[in-house]
C-alpha positions in Angstrom: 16.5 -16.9 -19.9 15.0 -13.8 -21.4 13.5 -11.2 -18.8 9.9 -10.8 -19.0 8.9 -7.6 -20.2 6.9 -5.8 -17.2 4.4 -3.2 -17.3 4.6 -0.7 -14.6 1.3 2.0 -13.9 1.6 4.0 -10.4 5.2 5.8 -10.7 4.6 7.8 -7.7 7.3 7.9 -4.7 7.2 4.0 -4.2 6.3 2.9 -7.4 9.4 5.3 -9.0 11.8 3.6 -6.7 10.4 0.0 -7.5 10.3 0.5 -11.2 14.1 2.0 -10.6 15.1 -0.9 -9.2 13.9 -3.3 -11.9 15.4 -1.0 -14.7 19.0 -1.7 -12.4 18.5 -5.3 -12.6 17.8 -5.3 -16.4 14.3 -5.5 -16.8 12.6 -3.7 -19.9 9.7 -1.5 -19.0 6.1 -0.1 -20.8 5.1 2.3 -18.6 2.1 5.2 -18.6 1.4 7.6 -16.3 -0.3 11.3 -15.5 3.2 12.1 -13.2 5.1 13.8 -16.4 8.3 14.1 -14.5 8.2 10.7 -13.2 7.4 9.1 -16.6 10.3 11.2 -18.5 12.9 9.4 -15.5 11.7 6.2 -16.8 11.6 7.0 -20.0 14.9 8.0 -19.9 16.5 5.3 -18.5 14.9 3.1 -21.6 11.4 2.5 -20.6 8.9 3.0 -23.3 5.8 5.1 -22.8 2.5 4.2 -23.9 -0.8 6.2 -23.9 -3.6 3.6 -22.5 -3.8 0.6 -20.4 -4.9 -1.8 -22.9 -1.6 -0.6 -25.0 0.6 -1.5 -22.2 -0.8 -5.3 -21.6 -0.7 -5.9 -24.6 3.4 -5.0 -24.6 4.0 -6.8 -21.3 4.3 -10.4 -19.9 4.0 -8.5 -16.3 1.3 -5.9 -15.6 2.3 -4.1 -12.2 -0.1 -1.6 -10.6 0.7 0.3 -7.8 -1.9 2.7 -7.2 -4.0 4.2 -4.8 -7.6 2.6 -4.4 -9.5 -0.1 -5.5 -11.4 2.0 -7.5 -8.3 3.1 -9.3 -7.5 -0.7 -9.7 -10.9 -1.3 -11.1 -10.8 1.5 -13.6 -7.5 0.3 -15.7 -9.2 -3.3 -15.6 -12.5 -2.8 -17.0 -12.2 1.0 -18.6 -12.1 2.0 -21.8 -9.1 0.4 -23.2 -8.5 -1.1 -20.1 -5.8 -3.6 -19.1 -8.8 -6.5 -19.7 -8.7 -5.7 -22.7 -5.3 -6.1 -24.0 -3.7 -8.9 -21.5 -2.2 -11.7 -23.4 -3.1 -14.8 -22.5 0.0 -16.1 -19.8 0.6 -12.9 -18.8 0.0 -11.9 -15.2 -1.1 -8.9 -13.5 0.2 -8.2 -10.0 -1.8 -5.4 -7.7 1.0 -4.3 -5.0 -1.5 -1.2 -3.2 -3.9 -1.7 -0.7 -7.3 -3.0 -2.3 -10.5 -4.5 -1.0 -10.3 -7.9 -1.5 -13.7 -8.7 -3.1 -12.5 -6.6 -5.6 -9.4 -8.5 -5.8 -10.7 -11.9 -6.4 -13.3 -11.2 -9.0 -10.7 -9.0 -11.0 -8.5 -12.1 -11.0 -11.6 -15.0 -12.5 -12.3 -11.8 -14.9 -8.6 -12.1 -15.9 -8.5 -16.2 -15.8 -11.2 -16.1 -18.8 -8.5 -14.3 -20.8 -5.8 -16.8 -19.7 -4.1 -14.1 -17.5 -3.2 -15.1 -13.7 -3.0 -12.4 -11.1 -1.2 -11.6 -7.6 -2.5 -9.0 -4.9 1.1 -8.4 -3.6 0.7 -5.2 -1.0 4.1 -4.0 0.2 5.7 -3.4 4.0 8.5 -0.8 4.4 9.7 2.3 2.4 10.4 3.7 -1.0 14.0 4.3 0.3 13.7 0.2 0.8 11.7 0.0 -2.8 14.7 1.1 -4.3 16.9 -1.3 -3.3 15.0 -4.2 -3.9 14.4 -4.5 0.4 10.5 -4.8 0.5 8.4 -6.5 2.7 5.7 -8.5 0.2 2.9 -10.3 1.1 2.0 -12.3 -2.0 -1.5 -14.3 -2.9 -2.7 -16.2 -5.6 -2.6 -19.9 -7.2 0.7 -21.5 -6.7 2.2 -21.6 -10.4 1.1 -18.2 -11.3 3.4 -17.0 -7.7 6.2 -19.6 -8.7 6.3 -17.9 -12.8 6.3 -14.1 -11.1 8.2 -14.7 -8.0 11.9 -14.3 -9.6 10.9 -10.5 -10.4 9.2 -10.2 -6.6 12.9 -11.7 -5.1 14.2 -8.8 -6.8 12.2 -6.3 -5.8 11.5 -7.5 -2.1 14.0 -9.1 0.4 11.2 -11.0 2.6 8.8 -12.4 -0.2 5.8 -14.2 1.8 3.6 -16.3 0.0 0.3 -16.1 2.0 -2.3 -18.2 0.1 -5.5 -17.9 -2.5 -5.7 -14.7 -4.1 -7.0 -12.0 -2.1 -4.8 -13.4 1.4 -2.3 -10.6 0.4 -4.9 -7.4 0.6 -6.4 -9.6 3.9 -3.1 -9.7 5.4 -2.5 -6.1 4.8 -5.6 -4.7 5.8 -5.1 -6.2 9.2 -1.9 -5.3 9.7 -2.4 -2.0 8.9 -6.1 -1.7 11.1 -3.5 -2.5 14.1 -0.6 -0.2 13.3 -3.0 2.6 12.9 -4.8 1.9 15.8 -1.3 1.7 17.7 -0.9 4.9 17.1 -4.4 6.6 17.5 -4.2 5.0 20.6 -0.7 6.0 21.3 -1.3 9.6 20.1 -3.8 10.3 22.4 -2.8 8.5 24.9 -0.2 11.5 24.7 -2.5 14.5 24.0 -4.5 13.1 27.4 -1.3 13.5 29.4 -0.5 16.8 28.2 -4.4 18.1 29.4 -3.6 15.9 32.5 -0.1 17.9 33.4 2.0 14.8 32.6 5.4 15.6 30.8 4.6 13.7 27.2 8.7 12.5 27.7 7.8 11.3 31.2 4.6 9.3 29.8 7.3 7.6 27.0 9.8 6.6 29.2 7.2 5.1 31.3 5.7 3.2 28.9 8.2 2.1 26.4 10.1 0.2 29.6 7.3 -1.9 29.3 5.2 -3.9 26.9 3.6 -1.3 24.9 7.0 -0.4 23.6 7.0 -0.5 19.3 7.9 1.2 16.8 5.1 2.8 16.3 4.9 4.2 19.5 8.9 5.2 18.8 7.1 6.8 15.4 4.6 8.5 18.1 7.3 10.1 20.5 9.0 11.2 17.4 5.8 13.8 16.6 4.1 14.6 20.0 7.4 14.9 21.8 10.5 15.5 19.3 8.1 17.1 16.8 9.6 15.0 13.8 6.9 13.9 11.4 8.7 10.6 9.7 6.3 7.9 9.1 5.8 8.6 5.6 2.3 7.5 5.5 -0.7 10.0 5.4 -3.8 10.6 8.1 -5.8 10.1 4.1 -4.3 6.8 3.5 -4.7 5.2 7.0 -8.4 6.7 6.8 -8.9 4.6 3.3 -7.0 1.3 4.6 -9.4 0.9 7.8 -12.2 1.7 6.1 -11.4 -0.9 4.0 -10.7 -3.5 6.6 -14.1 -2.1 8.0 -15.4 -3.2 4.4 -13.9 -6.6 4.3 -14.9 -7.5 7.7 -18.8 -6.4 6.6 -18.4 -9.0 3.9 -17.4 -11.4 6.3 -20.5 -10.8 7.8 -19.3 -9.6 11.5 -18.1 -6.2 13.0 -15.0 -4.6 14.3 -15.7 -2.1 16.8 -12.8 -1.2 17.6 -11.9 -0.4 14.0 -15.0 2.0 14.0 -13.7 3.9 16.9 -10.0 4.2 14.5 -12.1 5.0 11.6 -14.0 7.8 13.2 -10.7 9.4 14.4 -8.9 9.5 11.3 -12.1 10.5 9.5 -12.4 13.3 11.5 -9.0 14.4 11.1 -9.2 14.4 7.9 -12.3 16.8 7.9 -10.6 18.9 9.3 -8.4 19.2 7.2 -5.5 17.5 8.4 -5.6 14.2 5.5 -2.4 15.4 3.8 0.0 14.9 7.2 1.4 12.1 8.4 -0.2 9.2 10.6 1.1 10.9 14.4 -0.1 14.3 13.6 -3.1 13.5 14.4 -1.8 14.3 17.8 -2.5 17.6 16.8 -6.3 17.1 16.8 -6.5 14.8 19.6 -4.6 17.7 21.6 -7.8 20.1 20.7 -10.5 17.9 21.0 -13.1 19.1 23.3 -15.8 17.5 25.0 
């Protein structure tokens, strides 16, 4: 059977590896991007380059996004030679960032009038796991449109979870990602409070990961505020947008999360001060210099 043709927009560190790892396993790509350096790899592996959104539906049976923001989503939709625009009817459009799922769902009956399916498809684990086709997806939409893309999403993911009508997928990840980062808000000061206290951060570790609270986050935790090893790969700016979000989504739902507010105003105010660009457990840092 003949390989779908898949359009790829978001070549940044995961997107690179996950449009890599579809060019390894034969898959012809139209791609577009700002990232000149990370187009020309593609390009140079036999993708072909195209200068709008509407250009590349049109070219693909597969339109992949992985970007940063809802708003970014919305934009190649409905802009100017957007991705609306040129979709063929059959083709399907699969979002794999982090979006609001409102958003989601009316993108997707915007894109059923043009006989185009889509899948929100947000990701678990690591570019370094993007590459080799080892992601953790967590897939949404109707039934057929999941069975007709989820071939390409075997290859790129090795737990594919099918988790229901569209939008389920940017549900699922919102709330998974409103607890890790709480985890380790809660985990990071929980250290920076034993430091003002006099108690050894390694002490306060071995104390606690013998018991319960042990996770991998708070493994990710120790790493910063005791090792200082910054690994989690995941910014103080992107945790701040993802629980804002989940604040959003549970506002449409028509109750509250509290204890999402009190994450949200922590990472907010890390990243005011200037402190958005570092990884999740450096906000440590300002917990450590809080004052009353």
């Amino acid at each position: 059977m003949t390989k779908p043709v898949i359009g790829f927009i978001g070549l940044g560190l995961m997107g690179g590896n996950m449009a890599a790892c579809l060019q390894d396993n034969g898959f012809d790509l139209v791609v577009m991007g700002r990232n000149r350096d990370a187009v020309s790899t593609v390009v140079g592996r036999g993708a072909t380059e195209v200068s709008s959104p509407k250009e590349l539906a049109a070219a693909s049976d597969i339109v992949m996004l992985c970007v940063t923001t809802s708003e970014v989503v919305e934009s190649l939709i409905y802009g100017d030679n957007g991705i609306l625009a040129g979709i063929k009817q059959g083709a399907v459009v699969i979002d794999y960032g982090t979006s609001i799922p409102a958003s989601t769902q009316k993108i997707g009956a915007d894109l059923a009038k043009k006989g185009a399916g889509m899948i929100d498809a947000p990701l678990g684990r690591t570019p370094a796991h993007a590459k080799d086709g080892l992601l953790n997806i967590m897939a949404a939409g109707d039934t057929a449109t999941f069975e007709k893309v989820k071939p390409v999403l075997d290859v790129q993911g090795e737990n594919v979870f099918y988790v229901g009508a569209l939008g389920a997928g940017h549900t699922t990840k919102l709330i998974n990602n409103f607890m890790g980062m709480t985890t380790v808000c809660a985990m990071s000061q929980a250290f920076a409070v034993a430091d003002r206290a006099g108690i050894e951060r390694q002490q306060l570790f071995d104390i606690m990961s013998a018991g319960p609270s042990n996770s991998p986050f708070m493994q990710f935790c120790k790493k910063y505020a005791v090792d200082g090893i910054s690994d989690l790969g995941f910014s103080i700016s992107n945790a701040n947008k993802d629980v804002g979000y989940f604040l959003k989504m549970v506002e449409n739902l028509g109750t509250r999360a509290e204890i999402a507010e009190g994450t949200s105003t922590a990472l907010q105010a890390a990243v005011d001060a200037g402190m958005g660009d570092g990884n999740v457990p450096e906000i440590f840092d300002y917990f450590l210099k809080l004052k009353a």
